[in-house]
LODOKOL-474342 format. One record per atom (N, C-alpha, C, CB): residue in one letter; x negated, y negated, z. Coordinates in steps of 0.1 Angstrom, whole numbers, plus 5000, padded with zeros to 4 digits. Atoms other than C-alpha are relative to their C-alpha. Glycine has a CB too. Layout:
BEGIN
AXYZ...
***
This chain:
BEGIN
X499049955008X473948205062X500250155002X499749984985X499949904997X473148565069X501050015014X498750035000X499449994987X474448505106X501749984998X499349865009X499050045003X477448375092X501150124996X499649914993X499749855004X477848705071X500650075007X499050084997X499849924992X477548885096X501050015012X499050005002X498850034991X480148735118X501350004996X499949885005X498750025007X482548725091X500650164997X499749904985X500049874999X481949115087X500550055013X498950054998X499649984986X482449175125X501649975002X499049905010X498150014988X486049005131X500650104994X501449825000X499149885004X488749215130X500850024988X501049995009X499249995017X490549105097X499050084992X500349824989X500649935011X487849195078X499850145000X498749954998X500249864999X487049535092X502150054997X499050045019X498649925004X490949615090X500749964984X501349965013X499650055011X491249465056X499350094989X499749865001X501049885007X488049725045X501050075000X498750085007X499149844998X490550045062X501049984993X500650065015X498649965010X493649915039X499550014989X501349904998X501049975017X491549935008X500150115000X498349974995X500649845002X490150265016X501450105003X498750045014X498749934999X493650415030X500549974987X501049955011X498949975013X495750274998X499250084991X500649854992X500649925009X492750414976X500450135002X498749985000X500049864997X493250764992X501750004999X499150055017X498850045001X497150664992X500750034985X499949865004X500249985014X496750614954X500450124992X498949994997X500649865003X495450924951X500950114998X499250045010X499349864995X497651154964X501449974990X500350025021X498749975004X500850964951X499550074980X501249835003X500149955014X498851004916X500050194997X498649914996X499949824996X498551374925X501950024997X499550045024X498649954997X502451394935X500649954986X500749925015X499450015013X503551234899X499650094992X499849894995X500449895012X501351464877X500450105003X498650034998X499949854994X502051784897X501350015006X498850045011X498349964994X505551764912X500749974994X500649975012X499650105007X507051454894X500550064986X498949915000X499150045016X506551494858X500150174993X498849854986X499049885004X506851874853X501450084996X499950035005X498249984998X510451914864X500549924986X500749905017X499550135013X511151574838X499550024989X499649855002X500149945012X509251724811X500850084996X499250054999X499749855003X510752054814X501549944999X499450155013X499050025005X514251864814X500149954988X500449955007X500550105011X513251624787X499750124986X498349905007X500449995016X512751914758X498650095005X499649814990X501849975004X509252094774X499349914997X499650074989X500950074999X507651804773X498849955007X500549955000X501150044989X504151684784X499749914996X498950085003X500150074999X503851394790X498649954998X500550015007X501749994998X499851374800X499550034984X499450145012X500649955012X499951514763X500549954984X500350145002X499250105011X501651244742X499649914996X501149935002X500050065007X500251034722X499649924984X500049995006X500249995018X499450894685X499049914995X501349964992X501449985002X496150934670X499949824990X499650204991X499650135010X495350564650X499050064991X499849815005X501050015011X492350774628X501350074986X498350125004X499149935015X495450944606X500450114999X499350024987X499849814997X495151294615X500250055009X499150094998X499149954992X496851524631X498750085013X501250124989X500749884988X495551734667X501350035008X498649935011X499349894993X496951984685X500749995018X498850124999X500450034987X496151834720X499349845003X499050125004X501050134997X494751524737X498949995000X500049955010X501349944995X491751764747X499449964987X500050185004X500749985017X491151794707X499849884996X500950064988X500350095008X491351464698X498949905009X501449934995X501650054995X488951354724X499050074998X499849975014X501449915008X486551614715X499749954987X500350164997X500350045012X486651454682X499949875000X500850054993X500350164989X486251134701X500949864987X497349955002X499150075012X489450994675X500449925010X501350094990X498750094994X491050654688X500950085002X500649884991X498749995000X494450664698X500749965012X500450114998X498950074988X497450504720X500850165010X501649884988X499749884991X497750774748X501349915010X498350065011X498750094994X501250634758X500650125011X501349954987X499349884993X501850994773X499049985020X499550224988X500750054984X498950864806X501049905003X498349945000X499650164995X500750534805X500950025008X500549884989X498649924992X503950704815X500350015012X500250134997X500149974988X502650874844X499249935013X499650114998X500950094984X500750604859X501049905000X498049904998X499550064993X503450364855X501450095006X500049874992X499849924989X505550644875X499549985010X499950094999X501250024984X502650664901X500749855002X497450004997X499350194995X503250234900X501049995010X500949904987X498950044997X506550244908X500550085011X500749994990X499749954988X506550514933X499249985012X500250134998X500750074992X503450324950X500849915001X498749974997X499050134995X505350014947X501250035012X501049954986X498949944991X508550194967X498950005013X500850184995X500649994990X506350344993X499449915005X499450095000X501250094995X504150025002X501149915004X498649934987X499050074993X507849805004X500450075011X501049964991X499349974996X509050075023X499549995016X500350104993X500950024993X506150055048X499949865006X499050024994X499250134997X506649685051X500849975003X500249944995X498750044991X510149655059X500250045008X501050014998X499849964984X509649885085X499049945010X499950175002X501150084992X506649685098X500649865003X498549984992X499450124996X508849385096X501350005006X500049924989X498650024993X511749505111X499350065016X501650134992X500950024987X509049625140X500349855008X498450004995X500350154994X508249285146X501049935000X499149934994X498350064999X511749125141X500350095015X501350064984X499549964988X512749365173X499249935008X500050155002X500950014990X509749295192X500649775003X497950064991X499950134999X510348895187X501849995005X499449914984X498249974998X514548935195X499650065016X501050144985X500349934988X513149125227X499649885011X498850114997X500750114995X510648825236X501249925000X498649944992X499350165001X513448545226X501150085015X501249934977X499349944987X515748795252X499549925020X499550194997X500849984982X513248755287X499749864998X498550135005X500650144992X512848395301X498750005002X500549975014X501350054998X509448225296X499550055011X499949874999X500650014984X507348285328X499449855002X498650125004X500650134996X506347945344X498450064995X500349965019X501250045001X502847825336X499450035013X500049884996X500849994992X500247865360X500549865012X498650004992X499850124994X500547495366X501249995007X499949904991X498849994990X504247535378X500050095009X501150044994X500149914989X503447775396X499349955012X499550124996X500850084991X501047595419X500849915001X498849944998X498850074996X503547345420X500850035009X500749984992X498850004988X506147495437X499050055007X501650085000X500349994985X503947645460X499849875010X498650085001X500550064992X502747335469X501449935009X498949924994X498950074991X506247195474X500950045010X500849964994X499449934989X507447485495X499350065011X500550104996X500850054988X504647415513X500149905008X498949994997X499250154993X505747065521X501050045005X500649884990X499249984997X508947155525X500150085018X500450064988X500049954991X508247375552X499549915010X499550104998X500950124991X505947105569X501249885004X498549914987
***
């Protein structure tokens, strides 16, 4: 079973199936970067001064100043102002990961339109064939 493991680690899907994990994780990352920090500034600051990251409503009753404060005071509450910005990040991962795909599949759509273009090559086996018959032929 170990052997087995170990063979199943080795082929190529698996190891390139590890590097898209670890790329989209680091992928993630950054677009979650690019929503908090480029993203939702601008759309706050249209929106009223708004912060987003800093919205939402406490369920112990009482009021705080900040998100900071009401986790220091370790109060429940529905932080709908994170939800916001991750389902942003979502949807601007979602975009970028179709966008990545349709150009990988319009790759390969060319590449196969290219192949259907150029005439098969004979087989090996035809190929020994006619030699042999323009070997006869000659005879």
């Amino acid at each position: 079973m170990l052997n087995d493991f170990k063979k199943f680690l080795i082929k190529g899907n698996a190891v390139d199936m590890a590097v898209g994990f670890i790329f989209g994780a680091a992928f993630a990352t950054v677009v979650k970067s690019f929503v908090n920090n480029i993203v939702m500034p601008p759309l706050g600051k249209l929106l009223g001064n708004v912060d987003f990251s800093n919205l939402f409503i406490a369920l112990d009753g009482k009021k705080y100043d900040s998100l900071k404060a009401l986790e220091e005071a370790g109060a429940p509450a529905i932080k709908y102002g994170i939800f916001i910005n991750d389902l942003i990040s979502f949807i601007i991962l979602g975009f970028a990961i179709f966008m990545i795909v349709k150009i990988i599949s319009n790759m390969q759509q060319k590449k196969e339109e290219e192949a259907a273009k150029q005439p098969p090559q004979p087989s090996e086996d035809i190929l020994l064939l006619r030699e042999i018959r323009d070997a006869l032929t000659k005879n």
